[in-house]
N, C-alpha and C positions, 0 to 999 in steps of 0.2 A: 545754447543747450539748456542751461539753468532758464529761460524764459520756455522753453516749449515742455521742459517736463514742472513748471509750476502751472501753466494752460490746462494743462491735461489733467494735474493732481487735483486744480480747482472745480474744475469738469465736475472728476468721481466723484468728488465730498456733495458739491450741488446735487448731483444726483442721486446718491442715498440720503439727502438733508431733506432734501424733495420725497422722496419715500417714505422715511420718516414721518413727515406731517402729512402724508396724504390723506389720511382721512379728515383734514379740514378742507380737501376740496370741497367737501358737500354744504358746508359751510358758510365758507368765504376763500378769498384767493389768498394765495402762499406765494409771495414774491421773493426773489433771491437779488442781492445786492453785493457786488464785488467792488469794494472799493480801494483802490492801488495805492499806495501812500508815496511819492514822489520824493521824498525828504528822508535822509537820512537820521537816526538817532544815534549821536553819538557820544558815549558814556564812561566816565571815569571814576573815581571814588573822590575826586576833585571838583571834575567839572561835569555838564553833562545836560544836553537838550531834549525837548519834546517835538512830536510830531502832533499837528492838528487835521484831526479827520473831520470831515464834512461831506458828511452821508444829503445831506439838500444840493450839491449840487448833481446829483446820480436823477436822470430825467426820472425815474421809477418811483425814487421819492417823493420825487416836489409834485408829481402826477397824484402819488396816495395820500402823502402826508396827516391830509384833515381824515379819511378815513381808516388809520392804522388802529389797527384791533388790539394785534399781539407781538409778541419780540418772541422767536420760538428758541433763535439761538444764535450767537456773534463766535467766530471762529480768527483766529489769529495765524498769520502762517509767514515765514520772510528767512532771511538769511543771516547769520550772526557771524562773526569774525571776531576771535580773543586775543588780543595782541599780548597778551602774559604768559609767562610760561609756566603758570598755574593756571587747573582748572577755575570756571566761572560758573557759578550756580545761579540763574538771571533771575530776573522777577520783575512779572510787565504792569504797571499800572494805570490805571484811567483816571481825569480828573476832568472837571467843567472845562479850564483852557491850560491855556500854555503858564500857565504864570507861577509856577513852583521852582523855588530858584535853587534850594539846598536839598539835599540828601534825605534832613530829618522833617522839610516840611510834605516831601513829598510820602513818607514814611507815615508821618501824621494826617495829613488830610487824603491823597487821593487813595484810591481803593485797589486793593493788591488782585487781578483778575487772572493771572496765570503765574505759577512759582514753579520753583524744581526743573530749570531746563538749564543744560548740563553742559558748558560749552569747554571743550577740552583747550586745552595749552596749544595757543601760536597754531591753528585753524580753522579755518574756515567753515561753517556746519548749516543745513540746513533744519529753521525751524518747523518740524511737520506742522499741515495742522491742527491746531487745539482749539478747542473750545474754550472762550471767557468763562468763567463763573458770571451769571448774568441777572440773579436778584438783586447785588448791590446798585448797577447799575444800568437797570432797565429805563430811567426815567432819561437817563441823558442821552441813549441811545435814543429813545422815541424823540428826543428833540433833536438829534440829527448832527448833533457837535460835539465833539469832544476831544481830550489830546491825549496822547500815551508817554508814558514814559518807561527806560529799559534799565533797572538796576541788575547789583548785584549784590548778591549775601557777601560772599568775602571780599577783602582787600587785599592787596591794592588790585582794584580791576581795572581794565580795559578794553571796552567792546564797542563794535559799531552794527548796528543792524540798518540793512538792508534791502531792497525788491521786495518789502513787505506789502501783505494786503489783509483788511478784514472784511469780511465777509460778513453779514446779515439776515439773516430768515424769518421773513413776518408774514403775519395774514394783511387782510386788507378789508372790511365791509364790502358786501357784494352792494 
């Protein structure tokens, strides 16, 4: 159930993403890029891993790549589960790779792209979805790799997200 209504929520967004920029049909081409993150993130005030996306293995990109114009917009969407019996107020970050090992490095270097998502005590919630903030990290998106990671404001947390995917929207040089 949870795979056929993220199918279809993915669907909608594509299609008014795609509306959206249609007036750069005239332009150039507007490609859409869904890419599914296989791997689990799973995050403690302890411990806590990354996910590596790689948008170059998506045939649509390694097809454009040398012709990518613009980044119109990177959307975030997946499932969270809070194992606390306090709320968790998440906070998703982007960084070059996987290699931020602590809390405060990942605070300090990677880039904070979606906050304020609100995951209640001991359930399960789906994350709609969201748009990245996408000026800080426009550059890493155009090169195609990057890794996320999934905090949380308060302590002590514990979360796992899930059947996550981001999503991509670029032009392309006709």
């Amino acid at each position: 159930m949870k795979k056929r209504h993220k199918t279809w929520t993915l669907l909608v967004v594509v299609f008014f993403a795609i509306l959206f920029v249609s007036s750069c049909w005239l332009l150039g081409i507007t490609l859409t890029i869904t890419h599914d993150i296989e791997d689990e993130i799973v995050s403690t005030d302890t411990h806590f891993n990354s996910v590596a996306v790689d948008l170059t293995k998506e045939e649509d990109w390694r097809d454009n790549q040398d012709k990518l114009d613009e980044i119109y917009v990177a959307y975030f969407y997946g499932w969270v589960t809070n194992y606390q019996s306090s709320p968790a107020t998440g906070k998703l970050y982007v960084y070059k790779d996987t290699t931020l090992h602590t809390l405060a490095e990942v605070e300090s270097k990677a880039t904070l792209v979606l906050g304020g998502l609100v995951f209640p005590p001991d359930t399960t919630v789906e994350v709609p979805i969201a748009a990245m903030k996408l000026e800080p990290i426009k550059d890493l998106i155009k090169e195609g790799k990057f890794a996320l990671y999934m905090l949380a404001e308060n302590t002590p947390f514990d979360i796992r997200v899930f059947d996550a995917s981001v999503v991509v929207i670029f032009a392309v040089e006709p």
